[in-house]
N, C-alpha and C positions, 0 to 999 in steps of 0.2 A: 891793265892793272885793276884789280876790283878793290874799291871802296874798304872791302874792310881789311884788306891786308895795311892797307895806311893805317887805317881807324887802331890795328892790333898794333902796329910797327911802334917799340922802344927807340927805333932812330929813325923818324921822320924825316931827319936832315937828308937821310941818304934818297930820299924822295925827288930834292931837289937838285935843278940844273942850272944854267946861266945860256943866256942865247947872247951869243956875239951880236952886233950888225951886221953880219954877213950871214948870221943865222934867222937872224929875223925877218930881212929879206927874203934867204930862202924860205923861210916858213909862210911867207907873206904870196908867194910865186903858188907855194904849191895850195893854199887855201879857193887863189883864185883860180886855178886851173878845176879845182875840186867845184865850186860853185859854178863858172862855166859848164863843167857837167853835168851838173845837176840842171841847171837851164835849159842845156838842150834835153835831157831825160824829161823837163817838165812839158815842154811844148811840143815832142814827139808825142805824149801823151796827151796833151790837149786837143791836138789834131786826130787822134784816134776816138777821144770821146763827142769828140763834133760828129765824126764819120757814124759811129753807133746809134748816134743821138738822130741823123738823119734817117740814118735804114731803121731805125725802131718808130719814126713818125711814117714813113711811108710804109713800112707794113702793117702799123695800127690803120692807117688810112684805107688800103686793101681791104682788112677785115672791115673795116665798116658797109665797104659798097656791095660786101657780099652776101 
């Protein structure tokens, strides 16, 4: 939904929704499933900029002896 179709919308109401308990739960499952991914996306990546970060110090290291 962008921003300004609310900002124009005459019925705002129609905007809105109601989350059961059993929808808040689910909404609550699937946020954390969402951050779990995002978690491991972060520390797959982290371990990839370690690995670069090493082969770019031992190649700077090469250029120097030569």
């Amino acid at each position: 939904m962008k921003a300004t179709n609310f900002k124009n919308s005459k019925r705002k109401s129609a905007y809105l929704y109601k989350l059961t308990p059993k929808g808040i739960e689910e909404k609550a499952r699937v946020t954390v499933r969402f951050l779990r991914g995002k978690q491991r996306e972060y520390e797959e990546l982290k371990v990839q900029l370690e690995e670069l970060e090493r082969e770019a110090a031992e190649l700077q290291e090469a250029g120097s002896e030569g």
